[in-house]
C-alpha positions in Angstrom: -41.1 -41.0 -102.0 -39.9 -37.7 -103.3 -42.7 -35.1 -104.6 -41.1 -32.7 -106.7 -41.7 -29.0 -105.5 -45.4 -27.0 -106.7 -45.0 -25.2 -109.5 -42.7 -21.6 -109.8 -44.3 -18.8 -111.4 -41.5 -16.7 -112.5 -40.3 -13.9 -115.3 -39.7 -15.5 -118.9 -37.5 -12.7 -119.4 -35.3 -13.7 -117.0 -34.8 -17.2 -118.1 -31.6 -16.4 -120.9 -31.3 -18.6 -123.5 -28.9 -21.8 -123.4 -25.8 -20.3 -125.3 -23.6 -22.7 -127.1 -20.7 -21.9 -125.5 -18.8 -19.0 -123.0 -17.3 -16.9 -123.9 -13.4 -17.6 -123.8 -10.7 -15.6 -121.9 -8.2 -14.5 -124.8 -4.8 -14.7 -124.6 -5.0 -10.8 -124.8 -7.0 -10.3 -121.5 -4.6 -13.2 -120.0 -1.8 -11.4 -120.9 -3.1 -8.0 -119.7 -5.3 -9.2 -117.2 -2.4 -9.1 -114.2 -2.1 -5.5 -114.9 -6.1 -4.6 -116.0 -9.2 -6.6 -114.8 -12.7 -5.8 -113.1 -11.6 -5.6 -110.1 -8.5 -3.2 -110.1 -10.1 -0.4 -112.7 -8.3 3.4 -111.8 -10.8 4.6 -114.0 -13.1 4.4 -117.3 -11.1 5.6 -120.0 -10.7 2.7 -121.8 -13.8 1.8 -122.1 -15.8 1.9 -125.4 -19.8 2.3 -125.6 -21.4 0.1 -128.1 -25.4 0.3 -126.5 -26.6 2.2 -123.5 -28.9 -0.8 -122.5 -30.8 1.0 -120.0 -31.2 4.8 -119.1 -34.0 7.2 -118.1 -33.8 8.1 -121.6 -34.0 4.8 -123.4 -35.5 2.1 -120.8 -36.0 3.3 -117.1 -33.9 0.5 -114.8 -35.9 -0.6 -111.9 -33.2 -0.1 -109.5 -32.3 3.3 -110.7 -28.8 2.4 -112.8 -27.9 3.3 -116.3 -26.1 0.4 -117.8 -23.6 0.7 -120.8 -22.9 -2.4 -122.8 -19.1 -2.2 -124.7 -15.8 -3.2 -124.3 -12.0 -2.1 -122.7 -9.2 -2.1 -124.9 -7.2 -4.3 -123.0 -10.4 -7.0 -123.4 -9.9 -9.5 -126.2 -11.6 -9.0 -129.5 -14.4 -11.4 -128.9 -15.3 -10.0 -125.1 -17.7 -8.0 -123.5 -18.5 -5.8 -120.4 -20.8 -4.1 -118.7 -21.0 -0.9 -116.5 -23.6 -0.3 -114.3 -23.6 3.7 -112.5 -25.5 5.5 -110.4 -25.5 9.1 -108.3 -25.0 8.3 -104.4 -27.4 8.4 -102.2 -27.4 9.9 -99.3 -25.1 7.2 -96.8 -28.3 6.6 -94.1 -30.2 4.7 -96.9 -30.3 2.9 -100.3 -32.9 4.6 -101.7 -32.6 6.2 -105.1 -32.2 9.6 -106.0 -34.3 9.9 -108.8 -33.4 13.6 -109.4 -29.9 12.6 -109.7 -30.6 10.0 -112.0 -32.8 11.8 -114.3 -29.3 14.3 -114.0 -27.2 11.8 -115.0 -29.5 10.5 -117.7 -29.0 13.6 -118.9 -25.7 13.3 -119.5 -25.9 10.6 -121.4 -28.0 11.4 -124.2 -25.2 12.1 -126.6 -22.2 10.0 -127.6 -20.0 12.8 -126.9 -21.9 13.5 -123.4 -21.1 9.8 -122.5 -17.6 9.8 -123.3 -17.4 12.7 -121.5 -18.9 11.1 -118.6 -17.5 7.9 -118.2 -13.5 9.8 -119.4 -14.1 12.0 -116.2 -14.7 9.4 -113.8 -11.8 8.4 -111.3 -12.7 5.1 -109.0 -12.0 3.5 -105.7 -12.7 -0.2 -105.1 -15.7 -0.7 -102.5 -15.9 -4.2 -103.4 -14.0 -7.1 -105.5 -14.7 -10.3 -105.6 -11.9 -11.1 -107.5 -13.7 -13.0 -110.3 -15.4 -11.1 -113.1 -17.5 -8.6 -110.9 -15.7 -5.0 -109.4 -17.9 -2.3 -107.1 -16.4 0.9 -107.2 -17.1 4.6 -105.7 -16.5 6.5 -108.5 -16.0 10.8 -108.6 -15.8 13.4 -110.7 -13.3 16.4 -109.7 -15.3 20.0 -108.9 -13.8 21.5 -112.3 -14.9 18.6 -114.4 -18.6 18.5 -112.8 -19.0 22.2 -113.9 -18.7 21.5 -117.0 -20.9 18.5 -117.3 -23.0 19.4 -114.7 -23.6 16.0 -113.4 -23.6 14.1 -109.8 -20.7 14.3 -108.0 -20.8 10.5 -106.8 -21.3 7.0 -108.3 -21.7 3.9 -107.3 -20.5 1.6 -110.4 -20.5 -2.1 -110.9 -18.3 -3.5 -113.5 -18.9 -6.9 -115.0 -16.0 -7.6 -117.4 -15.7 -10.1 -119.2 -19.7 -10.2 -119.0 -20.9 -13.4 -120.3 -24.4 -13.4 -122.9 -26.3 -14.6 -119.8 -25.1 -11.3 -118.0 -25.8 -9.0 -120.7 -29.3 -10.3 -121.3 -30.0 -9.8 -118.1 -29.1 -6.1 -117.8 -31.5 -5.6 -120.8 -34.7 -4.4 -119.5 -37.3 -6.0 -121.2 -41.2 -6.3 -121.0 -42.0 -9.1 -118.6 -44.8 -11.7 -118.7 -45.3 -14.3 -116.0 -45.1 -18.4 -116.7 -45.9 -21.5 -114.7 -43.0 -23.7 -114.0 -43.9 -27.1 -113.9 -41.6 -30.1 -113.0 -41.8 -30.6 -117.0 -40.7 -27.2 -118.1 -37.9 -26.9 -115.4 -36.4 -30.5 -117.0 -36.7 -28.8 -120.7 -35.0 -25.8 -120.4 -34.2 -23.8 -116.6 -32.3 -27.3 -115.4 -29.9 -27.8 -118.5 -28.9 -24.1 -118.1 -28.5 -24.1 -114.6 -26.2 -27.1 -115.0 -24.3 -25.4 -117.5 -23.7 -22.4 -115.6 -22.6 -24.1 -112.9 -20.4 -26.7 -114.2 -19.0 -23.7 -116.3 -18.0 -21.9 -113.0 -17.0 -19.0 -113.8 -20.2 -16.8 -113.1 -20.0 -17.8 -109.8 -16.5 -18.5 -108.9 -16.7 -15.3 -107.0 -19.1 -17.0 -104.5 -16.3 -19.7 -104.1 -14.1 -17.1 -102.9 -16.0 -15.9 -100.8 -16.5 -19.6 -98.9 -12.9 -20.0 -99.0 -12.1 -16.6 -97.5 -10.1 -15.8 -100.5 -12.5 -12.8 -100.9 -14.5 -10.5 -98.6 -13.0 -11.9 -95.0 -13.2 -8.9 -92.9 -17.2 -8.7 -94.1 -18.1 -11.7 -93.0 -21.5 -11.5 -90.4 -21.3 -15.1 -89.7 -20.2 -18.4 -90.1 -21.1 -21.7 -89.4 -18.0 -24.0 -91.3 -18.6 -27.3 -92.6 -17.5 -29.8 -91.0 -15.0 -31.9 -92.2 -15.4 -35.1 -95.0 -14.9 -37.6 -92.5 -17.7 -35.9 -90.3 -20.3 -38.9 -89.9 -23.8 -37.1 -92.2 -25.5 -37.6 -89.1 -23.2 -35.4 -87.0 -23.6 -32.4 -89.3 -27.9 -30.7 -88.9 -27.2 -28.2 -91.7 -24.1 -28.5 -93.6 -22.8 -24.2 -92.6 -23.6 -21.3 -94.1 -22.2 -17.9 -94.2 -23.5 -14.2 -94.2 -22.1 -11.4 -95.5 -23.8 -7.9 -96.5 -25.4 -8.2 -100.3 -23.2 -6.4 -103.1 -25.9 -4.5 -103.4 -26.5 -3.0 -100.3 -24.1 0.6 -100.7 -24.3 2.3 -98.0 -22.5 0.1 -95.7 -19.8 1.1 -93.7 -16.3 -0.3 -95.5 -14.2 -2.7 -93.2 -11.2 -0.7 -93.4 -12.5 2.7 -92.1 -15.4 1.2 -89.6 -14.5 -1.5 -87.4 -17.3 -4.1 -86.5 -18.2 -3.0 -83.4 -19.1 0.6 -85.1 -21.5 -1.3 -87.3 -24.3 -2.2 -84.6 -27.7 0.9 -84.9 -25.5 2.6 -87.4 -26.9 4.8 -89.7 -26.8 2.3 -93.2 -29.0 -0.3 -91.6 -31.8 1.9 -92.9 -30.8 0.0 -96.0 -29.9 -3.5 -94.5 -29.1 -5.9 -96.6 -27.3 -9.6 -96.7 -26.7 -12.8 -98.4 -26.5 -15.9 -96.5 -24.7 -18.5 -98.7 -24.7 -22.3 -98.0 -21.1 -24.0 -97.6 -23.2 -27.2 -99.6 -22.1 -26.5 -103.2 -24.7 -29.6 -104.8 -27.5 -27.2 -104.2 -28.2 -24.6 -106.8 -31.0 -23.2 -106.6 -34.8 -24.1 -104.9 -35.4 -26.5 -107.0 -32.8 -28.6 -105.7 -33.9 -28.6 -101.9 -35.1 -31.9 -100.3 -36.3 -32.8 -96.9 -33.2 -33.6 -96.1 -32.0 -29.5 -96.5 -34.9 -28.8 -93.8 -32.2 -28.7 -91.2 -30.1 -26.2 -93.5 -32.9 -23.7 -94.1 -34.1 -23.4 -90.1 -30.5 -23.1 -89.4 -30.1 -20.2 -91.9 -33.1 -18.3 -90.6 -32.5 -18.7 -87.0 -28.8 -18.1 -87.1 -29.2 -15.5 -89.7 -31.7 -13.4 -87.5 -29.9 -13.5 -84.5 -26.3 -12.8 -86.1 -28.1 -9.8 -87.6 -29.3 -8.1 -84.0 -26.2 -9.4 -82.4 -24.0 -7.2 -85.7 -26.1 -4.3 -86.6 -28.8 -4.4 -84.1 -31.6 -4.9 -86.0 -34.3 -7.3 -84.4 -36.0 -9.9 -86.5 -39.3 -8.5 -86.2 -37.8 -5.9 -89.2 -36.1 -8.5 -91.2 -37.3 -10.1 -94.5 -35.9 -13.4 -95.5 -36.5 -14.8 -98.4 -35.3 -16.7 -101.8 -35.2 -15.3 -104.9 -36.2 -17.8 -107.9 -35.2 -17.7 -110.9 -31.8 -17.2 -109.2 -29.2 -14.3 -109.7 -26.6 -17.1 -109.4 -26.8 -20.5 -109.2 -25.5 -21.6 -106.2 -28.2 -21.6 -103.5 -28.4 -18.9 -101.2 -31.0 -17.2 -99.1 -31.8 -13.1 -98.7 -31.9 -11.0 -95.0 -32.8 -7.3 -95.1 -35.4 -5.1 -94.9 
């Protein structure tokens, strides 16, 4: 007999609302989408403010970004993005530079100072997923940062088309704590979940990834599925794959640092990865059985020794751990310190 999971304390605020529907690629952003998307920006120009959503001078973010909530003229009318900058760090950690940020914040207090800002800023691509998500190095040239006296260096995140669910998210609000029980996950965290993931589009760029459309030459480890004609018993765990979290900046890119380079070097200060199950029925922790037992040793053991074997790191300074309410809902375990 099944006994459903003890109950979840978690953030209300981070439980969005159900929305009645996505929002719907226009024939617009279809039509200029092979030449403009997230994840092949040159720069900010086209961008339009509409809300700075958080800022040291409106709501501090917790993780140090100001996030600006507008749209880019090649979007359709009804669509949304987000950007999401902030000065860079010294590479040996992830640790924010609040001096910098408060800098930045600066910058932004006016319209015209956040124009300025965002018109000044060429980009590289760290990152793309190739869905809706881009992760960029942005700059500003030596003459141009005279003037606005700002950071040098971003790191930027662009979310575009950003869905409602996205965009409350970036919203800092005030948070209050709730107990989840079976009851209240049935009501209203399980019909959204299975919205969201039906929908597919939030997390198609995790689907890449599996199907090393996306992200190949990042990859920590792998364990494959095995194939559909696989007998269940042959198969412990079902695979899993790890690759270094989005978030974690400072780490070396593919291109310019081979693997071998990546073992006791300096950006593990900041170490930080996702290891995402190949099983796609499994959203989040509310959908693990006994069954998944298997799955999650396999993940922690695996995970821990792919991570001393890669960056040198020993398990004895490694964190793992799984976030709930979810960032995304397909189910996936963090490794870092």
């Amino acid at each position: 007999m099944y006994v459903h999971p003890a109950p979840i304390r978690h953030s209300v605020s981070s439980i969005p609302p159900v929305s009645s529907s996505p929002l719907p690629f226009s024939y617009a952003h279809i039509v200029r989408g092979g030449k403009w998307a997230a994840t092949n920006l040159k720069h900010l120009k086209d961008f339009v403010v509409e809300e700075v959503l958080s800022s040291n001078e409106v709501t501090p973010s917790p993780d140090g970004f100001t996030v600006f909530l507008g749209h880019f003229t090649w979007q359709g009318p009804e669509e949304k993005a987000l950007i999401k900058l902030r000065p860079q760090q010294l590479p040996a950690t992830d640790k924010i530079d609040t001096t910098a940020a408060t800098t930045a914040a600066a910058a932004t207090k006016t319209p015209r100072s956040l124009r300025c800002l965002l018109r000044y800023i060429g980009l590289r691509v760290d990152l793309e997923s190739g869905a809706e998500y881009g992760y960029y190095h942005g700059s500003i040239s030596p003459l141009k940062l005279t003037l606005l006296r700002v950071p040098l260096a971003y790191h930027i995140e662009v979310i575009a088309p950003a869905s409602p669910r996205q965009i409350i998210r970036a919203r800092v609000e005030e948070r209050i704590l709730v107990r989840e029980t079976p009851e209240l996950y049935q009501q209203i965290l399980g019909p959204l979940a299975e919205e969201i993931r039906k929908d597919g589009r939030s997390i198609q760029w995790v689907y890449n990834i599996l199907d090393h459309k996306k992200e190949v030459d990042r990859i920590v480890f792998e364990e494959p599925p095995l194939p559909p004609s696989s007998p269940p018993s042959s198969t412990p765990s079902g695979g899993f794959l790890l690759v270094p979290d989005p978030k974690w900046k400072s780490h070396p890119n593919p291109s310019d640092t081979p693997k071998e380079e990546w073992r006791h070097h300096t950006c593990t200060a900041g170490l930080a990865c996702l290891a995402i199950v190949h099983d796609r029925d499994i959203g989040s922790l509310r959908d693990l059985r006994r069954k998944h037992v298997p799955l999650l040793k396999n993940v922690l053991e695996k995970g821990l020794k792919a991570i001393e074997k890669v960056y040198g790191v020993g398990p004895e300074e490694i964190r793992v751990f799984v976030h709930y309410v979810p960032q995304f809902f397909h189910f996936h375990g963090k490794e870092g310190k």
